[in-house]
C-alpha positions as CSV (number, residue, x, y, z in Angstrom):
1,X,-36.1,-11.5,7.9
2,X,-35.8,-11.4,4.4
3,X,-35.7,-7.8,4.2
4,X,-32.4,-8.2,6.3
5,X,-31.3,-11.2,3.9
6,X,-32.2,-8.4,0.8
7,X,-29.7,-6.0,2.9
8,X,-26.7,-8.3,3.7
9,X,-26.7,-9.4,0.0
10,X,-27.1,-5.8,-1.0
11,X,-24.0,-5.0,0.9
12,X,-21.7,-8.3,0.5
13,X,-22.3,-8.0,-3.2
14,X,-20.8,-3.9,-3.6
15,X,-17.9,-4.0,-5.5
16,X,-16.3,-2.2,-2.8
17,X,-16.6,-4.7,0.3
18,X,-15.5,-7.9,-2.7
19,X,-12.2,-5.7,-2.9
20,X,-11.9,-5.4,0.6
21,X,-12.1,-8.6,1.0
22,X,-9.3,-9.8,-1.6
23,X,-7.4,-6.8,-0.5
24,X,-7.5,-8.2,3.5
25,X,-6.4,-11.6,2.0
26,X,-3.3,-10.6,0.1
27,X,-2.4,-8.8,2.7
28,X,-2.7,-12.1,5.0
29,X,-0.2,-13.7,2.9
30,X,2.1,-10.4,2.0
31,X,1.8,-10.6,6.0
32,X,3.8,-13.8,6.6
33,X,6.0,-13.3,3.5
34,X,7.2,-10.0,5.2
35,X,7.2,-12.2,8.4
36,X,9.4,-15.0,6.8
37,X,12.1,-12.2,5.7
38,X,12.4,-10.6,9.0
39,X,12.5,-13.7,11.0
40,X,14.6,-15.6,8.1
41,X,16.8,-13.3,6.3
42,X,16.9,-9.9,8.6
43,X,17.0,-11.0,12.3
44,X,19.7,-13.1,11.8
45,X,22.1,-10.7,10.1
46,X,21.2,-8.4,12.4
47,X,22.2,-11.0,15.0
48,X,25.7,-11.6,13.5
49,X,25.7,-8.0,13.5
50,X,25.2,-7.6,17.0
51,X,27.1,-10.6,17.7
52,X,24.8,-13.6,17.6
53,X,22.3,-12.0,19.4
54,X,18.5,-13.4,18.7
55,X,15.8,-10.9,20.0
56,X,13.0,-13.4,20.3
57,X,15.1,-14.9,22.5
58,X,14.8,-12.2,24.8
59,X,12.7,-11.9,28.0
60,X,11.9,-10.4,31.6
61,X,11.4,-13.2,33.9
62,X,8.8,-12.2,36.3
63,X,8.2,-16.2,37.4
64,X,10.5,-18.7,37.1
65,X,8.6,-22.1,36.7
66,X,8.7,-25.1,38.3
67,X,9.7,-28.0,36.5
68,X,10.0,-32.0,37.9
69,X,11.9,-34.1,35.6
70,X,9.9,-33.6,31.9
71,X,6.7,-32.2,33.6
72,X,6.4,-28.1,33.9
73,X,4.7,-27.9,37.3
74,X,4.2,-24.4,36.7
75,X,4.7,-22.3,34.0
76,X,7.2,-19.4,33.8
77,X,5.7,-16.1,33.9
78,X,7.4,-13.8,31.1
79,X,7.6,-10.5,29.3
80,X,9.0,-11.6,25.8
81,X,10.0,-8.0,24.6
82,X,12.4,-9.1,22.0
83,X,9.4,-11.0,20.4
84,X,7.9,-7.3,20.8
85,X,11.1,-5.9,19.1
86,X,10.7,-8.6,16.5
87,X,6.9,-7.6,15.7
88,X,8.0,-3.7,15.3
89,X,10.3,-4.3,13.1
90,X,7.9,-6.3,11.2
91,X,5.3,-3.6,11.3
92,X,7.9,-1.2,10.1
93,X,8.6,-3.3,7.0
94,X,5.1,-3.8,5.6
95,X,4.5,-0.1,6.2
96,X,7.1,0.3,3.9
97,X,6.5,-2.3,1.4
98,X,3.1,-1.2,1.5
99,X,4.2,2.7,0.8
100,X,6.6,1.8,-1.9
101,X,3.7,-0.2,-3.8
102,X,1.1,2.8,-3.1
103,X,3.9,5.3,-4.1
104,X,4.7,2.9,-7.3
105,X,0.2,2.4,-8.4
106,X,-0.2,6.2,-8.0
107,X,2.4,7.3,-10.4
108,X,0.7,4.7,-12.9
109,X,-2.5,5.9,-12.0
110,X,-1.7,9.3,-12.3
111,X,-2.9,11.2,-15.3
112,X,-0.2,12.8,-17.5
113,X,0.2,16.9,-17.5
114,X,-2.3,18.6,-20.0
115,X,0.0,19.9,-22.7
116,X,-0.7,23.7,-22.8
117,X,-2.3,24.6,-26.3
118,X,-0.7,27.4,-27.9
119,X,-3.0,30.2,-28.9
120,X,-3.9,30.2,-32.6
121,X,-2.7,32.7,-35.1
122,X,-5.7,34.7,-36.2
123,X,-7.4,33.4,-39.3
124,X,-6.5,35.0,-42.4
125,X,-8.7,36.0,-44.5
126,X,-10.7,33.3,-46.9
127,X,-10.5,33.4,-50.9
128,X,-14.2,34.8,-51.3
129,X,-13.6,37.9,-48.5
130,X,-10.3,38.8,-50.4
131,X,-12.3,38.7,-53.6
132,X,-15.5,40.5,-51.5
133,X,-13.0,43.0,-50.7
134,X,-11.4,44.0,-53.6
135,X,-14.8,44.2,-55.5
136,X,-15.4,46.6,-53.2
137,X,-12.5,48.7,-53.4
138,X,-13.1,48.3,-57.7
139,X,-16.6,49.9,-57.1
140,X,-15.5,52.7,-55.3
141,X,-13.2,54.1,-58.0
């Protein structure tokens, strides 16, 4: 057992799985942000658009329910496809929130081009070779 404790520790304690973790939990609450704007700020201008129309509103009634006075007897059975519509267009959001803010840490991340090095002029010839040289030339006359 302690082996196993040794293990999960191990594991919880990678610097990969901590990052994870605050990674899943921003995304929780960028979650109902992007939630807020679509229900709050999008689906209603798109409603005006369409002329008042609110898709969350919209169902398939498979079973109407039974209701006697303030007590629901029996539930209505539905298919809530505009709350479906409403969770797409959600999903399509974040996707590209999430893109743009990739798209925005990679070009920050992202290493400037090597500046090509342009190839040195040969060396000319030091003080003591000149002087070498023409010593040379001197002992040959």
């Amino acid at each position: 057992m302690k082996k196993f404790l040794q293990e999960f520790k191990e594991f919880a304690m990678r610097g990969n799985v901590i990052d994870m973790a605050v990674g899943v939990i921003i995304g929780a609450a960028f979650g109902k942000i992007v939630t807020s704007l679509v229900n709050d700020v999008l689906m209603p201008a798109i409603g005006m658009l369409t002329g008042g129309i609110n898709f969350s509103d919209y169902k398939w009634i498979i079973q109407k329910g039974v209701q006697e006075g303030s007590e629901i007897i029996t539930p209505e059975v539905a298919i809530t496809w505009g709350a479906f519509v409403q969770t797409i267009i959600d999903f399509i959001i974040i996707a590209f929130c999430i893109f743009i803010a990739i798209k925005a840490m990679n070009r920050l991340k992202r290493e400037p081009e090597p500046v090509k090095e342009e190839p040195a002029a040969p060396a000319a010839p030091s003080e003591v070779e000149l002087l070498t040289e023409i010593r040379d030339l001197l002992k040959k006359d």
